[in-house]
N, C-alpha and C positions, 0 to 999 in steps of 0.2 A: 666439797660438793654440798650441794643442798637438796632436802630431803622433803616433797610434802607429804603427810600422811596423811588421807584424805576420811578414812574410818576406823573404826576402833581396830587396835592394832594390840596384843600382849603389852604391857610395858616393858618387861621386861625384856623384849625383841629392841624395843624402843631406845632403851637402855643402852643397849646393846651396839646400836646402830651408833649412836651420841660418842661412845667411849670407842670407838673406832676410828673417831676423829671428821665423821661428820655433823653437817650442821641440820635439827630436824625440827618441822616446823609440824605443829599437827593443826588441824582445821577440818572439821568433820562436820557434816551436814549440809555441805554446800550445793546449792542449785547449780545447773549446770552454765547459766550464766555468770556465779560469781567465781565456779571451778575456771573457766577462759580467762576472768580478768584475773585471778592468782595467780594465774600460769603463765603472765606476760612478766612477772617476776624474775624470772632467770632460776626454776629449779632443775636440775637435770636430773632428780627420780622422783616420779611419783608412785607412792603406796596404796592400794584401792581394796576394797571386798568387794562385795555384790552389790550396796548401796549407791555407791557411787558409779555414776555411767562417765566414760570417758567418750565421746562422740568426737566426729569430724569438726568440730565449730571451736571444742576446749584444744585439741593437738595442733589445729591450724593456728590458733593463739599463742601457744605455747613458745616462749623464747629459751633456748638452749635448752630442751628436754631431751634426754636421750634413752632413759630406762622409765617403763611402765611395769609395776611389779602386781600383780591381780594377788592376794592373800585369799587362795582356793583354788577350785577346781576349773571352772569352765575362764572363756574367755568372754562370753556372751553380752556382759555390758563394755567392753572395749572394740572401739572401732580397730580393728587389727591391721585393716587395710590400710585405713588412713594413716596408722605409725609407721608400717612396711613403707608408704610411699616416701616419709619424713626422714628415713633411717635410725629410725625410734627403735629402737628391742622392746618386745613385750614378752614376760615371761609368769608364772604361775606356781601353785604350791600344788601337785594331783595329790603328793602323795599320803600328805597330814593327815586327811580326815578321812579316808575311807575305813577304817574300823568304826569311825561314829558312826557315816552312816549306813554303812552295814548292819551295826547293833539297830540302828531306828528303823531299819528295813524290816527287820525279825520281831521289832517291838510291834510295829501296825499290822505285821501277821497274827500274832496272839492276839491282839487287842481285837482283830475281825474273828478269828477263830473262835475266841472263849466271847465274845459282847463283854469287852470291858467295859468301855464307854458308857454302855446301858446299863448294865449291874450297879456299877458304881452313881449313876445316876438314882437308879432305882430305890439304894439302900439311902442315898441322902434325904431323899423322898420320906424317907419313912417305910419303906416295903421290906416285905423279906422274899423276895418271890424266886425260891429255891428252885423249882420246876420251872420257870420262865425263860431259863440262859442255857437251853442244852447246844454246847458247842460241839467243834470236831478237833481232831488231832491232827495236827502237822505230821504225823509218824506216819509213814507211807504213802502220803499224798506227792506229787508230782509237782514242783517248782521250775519254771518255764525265766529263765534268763536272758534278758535281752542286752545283753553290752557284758562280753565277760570279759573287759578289764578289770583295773586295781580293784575300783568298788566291787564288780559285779564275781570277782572271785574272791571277795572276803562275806560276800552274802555266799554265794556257795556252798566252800567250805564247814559255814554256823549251819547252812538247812543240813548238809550231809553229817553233822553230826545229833541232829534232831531226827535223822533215821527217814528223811526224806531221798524218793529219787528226782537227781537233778538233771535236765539239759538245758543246754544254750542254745542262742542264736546270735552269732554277732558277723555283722556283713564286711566285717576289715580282717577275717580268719577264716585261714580253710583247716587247723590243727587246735584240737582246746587246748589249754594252758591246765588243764586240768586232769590228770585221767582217768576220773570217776566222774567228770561230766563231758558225754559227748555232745558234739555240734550237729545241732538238726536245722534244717530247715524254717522259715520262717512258718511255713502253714502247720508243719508236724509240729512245732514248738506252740501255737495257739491250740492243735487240736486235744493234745494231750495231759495240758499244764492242769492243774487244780488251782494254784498260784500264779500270775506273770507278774514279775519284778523286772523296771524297766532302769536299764544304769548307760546312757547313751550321751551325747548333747542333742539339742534341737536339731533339726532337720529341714533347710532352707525350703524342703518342697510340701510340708505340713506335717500336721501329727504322724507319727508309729502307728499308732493306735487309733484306729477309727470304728464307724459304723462296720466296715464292710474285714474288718480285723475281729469285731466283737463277735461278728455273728457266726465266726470259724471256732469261737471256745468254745468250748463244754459249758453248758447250762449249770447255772448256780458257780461260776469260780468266782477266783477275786483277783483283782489288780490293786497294784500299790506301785506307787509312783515318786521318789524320792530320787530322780535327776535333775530335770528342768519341767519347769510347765512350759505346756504347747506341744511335747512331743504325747497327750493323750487329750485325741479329741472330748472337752467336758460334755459337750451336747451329747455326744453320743453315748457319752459314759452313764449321764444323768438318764438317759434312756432305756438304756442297758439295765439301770439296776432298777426305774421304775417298773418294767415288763417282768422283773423275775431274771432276767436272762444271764444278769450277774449275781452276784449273793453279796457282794459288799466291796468298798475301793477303801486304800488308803492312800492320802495324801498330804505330802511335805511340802509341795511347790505344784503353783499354778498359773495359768498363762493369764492373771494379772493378778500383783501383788502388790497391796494383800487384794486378796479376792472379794469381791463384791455380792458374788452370784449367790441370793438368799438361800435358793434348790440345792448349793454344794453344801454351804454351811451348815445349815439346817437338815441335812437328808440321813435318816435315821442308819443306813446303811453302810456311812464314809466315816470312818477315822479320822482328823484332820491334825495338823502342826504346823506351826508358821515357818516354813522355810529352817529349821532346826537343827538338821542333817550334819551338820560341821558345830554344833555349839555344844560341844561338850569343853570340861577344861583340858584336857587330855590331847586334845583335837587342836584349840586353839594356842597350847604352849609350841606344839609340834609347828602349826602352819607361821609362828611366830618364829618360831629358829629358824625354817625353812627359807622365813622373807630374809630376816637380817643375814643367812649365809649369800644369797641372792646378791643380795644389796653393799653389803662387805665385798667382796669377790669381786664385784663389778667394779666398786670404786678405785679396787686397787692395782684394777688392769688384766682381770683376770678372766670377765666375760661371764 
């Protein structure tokens, strides 16, 4: 079988894949027009992250493809439909990285809570401004979860043991998976949270999180957002923290990447990270075993 890898991939996955007795080709960076004319090749797997979009123009190209393997979480840059139609399998790694970014979820909490960002700004500056950074503690404040799967209950688990109380909301569960965080409601879950952490995919019908979302939290919370961008409306975020009505956001992903919008970048309020959430080594040896058992198994009949 032949293998294309289309982003960075472990090597050692890589490796892996080769000495299995497949043939792998890697090619990383490709526009979505030169991904159609490679794919009229004859590869029947190809390997992808989140760089790479597979759309309806590269699969309808594609001669003998039969496995689409996504290295992560969502499916969101793969046309899913369009491989169902083809009798393509498309398949994913959920499970690798959700300790990363869990940890990164807990990082842009303290970094909102304590002004890391500013402090450390400040002392490069040249300042010592002791009395300038009075933050607050995550210890008995209220963490409002939105999506408690894998990710959304290994963020959990790290608040409940910062002495936080937790609940969820996730609209695919009527039982938590947890049972020291019960499942509320979506409006009890804004009205109550000090935190909302969002671990969901997009949502074909617009953001989670909007104007009319914002204006049911409590005055001064914070959101942080380490899913996908698009499921927290920016406008309205960008609002929200101008008026006071939020007290700061942090964000990994945005509904366009990288993001452009000077007011996000720039706004003294937001945490930011470039999409990070799975880039740990840890993260990427895991979601690299996870492809080649994928990708092995498959080859050998195995599905």
């Amino acid at each position: 079988m032949k293998v294309l890898v289309c982003d960075p991939l472990d090597p050692r996955a890589v490796e892996r894949i080769r000495e299995a007795g497949l043939e792998v080709v890697e090619k990383v960076g490709m526009s979505p027009e030169e991904l159609a004319a490679e794919l009229k090749k004859g590869y029947e797997i190809i390997i992808v992250r989140s760089a790479t979009k597979v759309r309806r123009p590269a699969i309808e190209a594609a001669v003998g493809l039969r496995l689409i393997v996504r290295a992560g979480v969502g499916l969101d840059n793969i046309d899913v439909d369009a491989a169902v139609e083809r009798g393509i399998e498309v398949r994913n790694t959920p499970k690798a990285s959700s300790i990363s970014v869990a940890e990164l979820t807990l990082a842009h909490m303290l970094a909102l809570a304590r002004s890391l960002p500013q402090a450390t700004r400040s002392m490069r500056e040249g300042r010592w401004e002791k009395k300038a950074f009075k933050g607050i503690e995550l210890h008995g404040k209220t963490l409002g979860v939105i999506g408690i799967g894998r990710i959304g209950r290994e963020v959990a688990k790290r608040a409940l043991c910062f002495g936080m109380r937790v609940i969820a909301y996730d609209k695919f569960l009527t039982e938590s998976p947890l049972p020291e965080v019960p499942l509320v409601s979506m409006d009890e879950l804004l009205r109550e949270s000090d935190f909302i952490t969002l671990h969901i995919p997009p949502d074909p019908s617009g953001p989670v999180i909007g104007e009319e979302e914002i204006a049911k939290m409590k005055d001064g919370a914070y959101i942080v957002n380490c899913a996908r961008g698009g499921v927290v409306d920016e406008g309205a975020l960008l609002a929200a923290l101008d008026s006071g009505k939020l007290a700061g956001a942090g964000l990994d992903v945005f509904s366009e990447e990288p993001p452009k919008d000077e007011r996000l970048l720039k706004h003294p309020k937001v945490t930011l990270t470039p999409h990070i959430g799975a880039q740990t080594v840890e993260a990427q040896a895991r979601v690299g075993e996870e492809v080649a058992e994928i990708v092995i198994s498959f080859a050998r009949g195995g599905g």
